[in-house]
C-alpha positions, 0 to 999 in steps of 0.5 A: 372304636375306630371312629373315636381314634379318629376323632382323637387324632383330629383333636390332638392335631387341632385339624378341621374336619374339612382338612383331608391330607389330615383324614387321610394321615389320620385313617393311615395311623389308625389302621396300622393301630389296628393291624398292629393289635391284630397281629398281638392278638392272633400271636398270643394264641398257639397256632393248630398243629394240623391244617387240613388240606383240600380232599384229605379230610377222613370219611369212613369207608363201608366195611366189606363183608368177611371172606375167608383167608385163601390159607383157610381150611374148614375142620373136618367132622367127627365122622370125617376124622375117623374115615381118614384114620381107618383109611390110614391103617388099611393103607398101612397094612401091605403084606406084599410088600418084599420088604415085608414079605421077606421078613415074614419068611425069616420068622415063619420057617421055624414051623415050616409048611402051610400057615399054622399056629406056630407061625403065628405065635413065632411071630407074634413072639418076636415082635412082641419081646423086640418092639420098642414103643416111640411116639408119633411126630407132635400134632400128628396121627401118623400111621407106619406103612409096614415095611418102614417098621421093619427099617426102622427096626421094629419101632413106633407106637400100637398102631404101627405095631398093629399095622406090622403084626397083620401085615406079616400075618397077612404075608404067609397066608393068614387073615388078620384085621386092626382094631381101632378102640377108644377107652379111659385110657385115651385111643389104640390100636391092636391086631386080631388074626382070625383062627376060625370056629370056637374048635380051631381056637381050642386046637390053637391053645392045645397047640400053644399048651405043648410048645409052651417053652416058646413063651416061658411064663406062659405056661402058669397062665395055660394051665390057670386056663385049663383049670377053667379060667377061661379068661386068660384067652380073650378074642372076638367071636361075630355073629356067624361064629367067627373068631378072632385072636387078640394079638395086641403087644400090650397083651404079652402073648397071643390071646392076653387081656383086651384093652379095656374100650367103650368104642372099637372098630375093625379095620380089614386090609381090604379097606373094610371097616366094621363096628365092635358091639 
């Protein structure tokens, strides 16, 4: 193309080839002929938004391997969740707490004396009919030492009412333990005061048959007892004859029906935990 301009502008002039100033004019219009149309050329096209640089070009890294989070905390097992929750209530359970101690004394001086029945059943009279139930913070399994109860005014869910009734039973010369139940119903928490032998639970609700007063509506439910219905009276008996009283709050006296449980512990103060069959 260039050839043909060159010889065009060699005619047109009427110039000999041997004529050199004429080559050289003529290869200078050619070549800005050509960087003319070059610039038309490149300037009809849109030029490319990005222009890499030198050592800027995108190459993929290797991913590293995960690590956890320094804020990450594996989730306790089954078994681990159950160890802390026992854990929890024998912690709970403080019978020398002067606090707790004191108000033992101030309910139990009804019946004066050695640790007797009336003293558990005053006892359990006056936290049953005062107890007023409030749930534990959202998302948190939290279990009342005995002594806030008592400051708070007698408030908070079974298990601190649990943790409170063994520990005053505790406080005046008793042994109770806390039972730990799964059932329909979702999980709870109640209290059992150990009374001895199958004789000293028939000496206990002999006792609570003559005081009935204490109780009011109680007295039908003894003497449906005495008729043979022996239901009324629920408790634990172990292998070696022990007996063990249920003092749940939701029971309303001492002795009234078991929360109904497929699965159930026994938490004692000293940290022991055994397996309900």
């Amino acid at each position: 193309m260039v050839r043909k301009l060159i010889f065009l502008l060699l005619f047109l002039t009427g110039c000999a080839a041997t004529d050199w100033q004429a080559i050289q004019k003529a290869l200078e219009e050619t070549q800005r002929i050509v960087d003319k149309r070059l610039q038309e050329y490149y300037q009809s096209y849109p030029s490319y938004p990005y222009q890499p640089q030198p050592n800027q070009y995108y190459y993929p890294q290797p991913q590293p391997s995960y690590q956890p989070q320094p804020d990450y905390q594996p989730q306790p097992s089954y078994s681990e969740q159950l160890s802390e929750i026992f854990k929890k209530v024998a912690k709970a359970i403080e019978p020398t707490h002067p606090t707790v101690r004191t108000f033992a004394l101030k309910l139990a001086r009804k019946y004066p004396g050695e640790y007797n029945v009336g003293q558990i059943c005053i006892i359990f009279k006056y936290l049953e009919e005062n107890w007023r139930y409030v749930s534990d913070p959202s998302g948190v399994d939290y279990v009342a030492p005995a002594h806030e109860s008592i400051e708070a005014g007698l408030a908070g869910d079974c298990d601190d009412f649990a943790v409170l009734m063994a520990s005053l039973i505790e406080a005046i010369g008793g042994s109770a333990r806390v039972i730990v139940a799964w059932g329909p119903e979702g999980g709870h928490a109640y209290c059992e005061v150990y009374v001895g032998s199958k004789k000293d639970l028939e000496e206990l609700i002999d006792w609570i048959c003559e005081y009935s007063d204490e109780y009011g509506t109680l007295s039908q439910k003894i003497y449906r007892w005495l008729a043979g219905q022996d239901y009324v009276f629920h408790y634990h008996k172990t292998a070696s004859g022990e007996v063990w009283l249920n003092l749940d709050w939701s029971a309303e006296y001492p002795g009234g029906p078991f929360f109904k449980s497929y699965k159930a512990y026994a938490v004692y103060p000293d940290g022991r935990v055994k397996r309900l069959e």
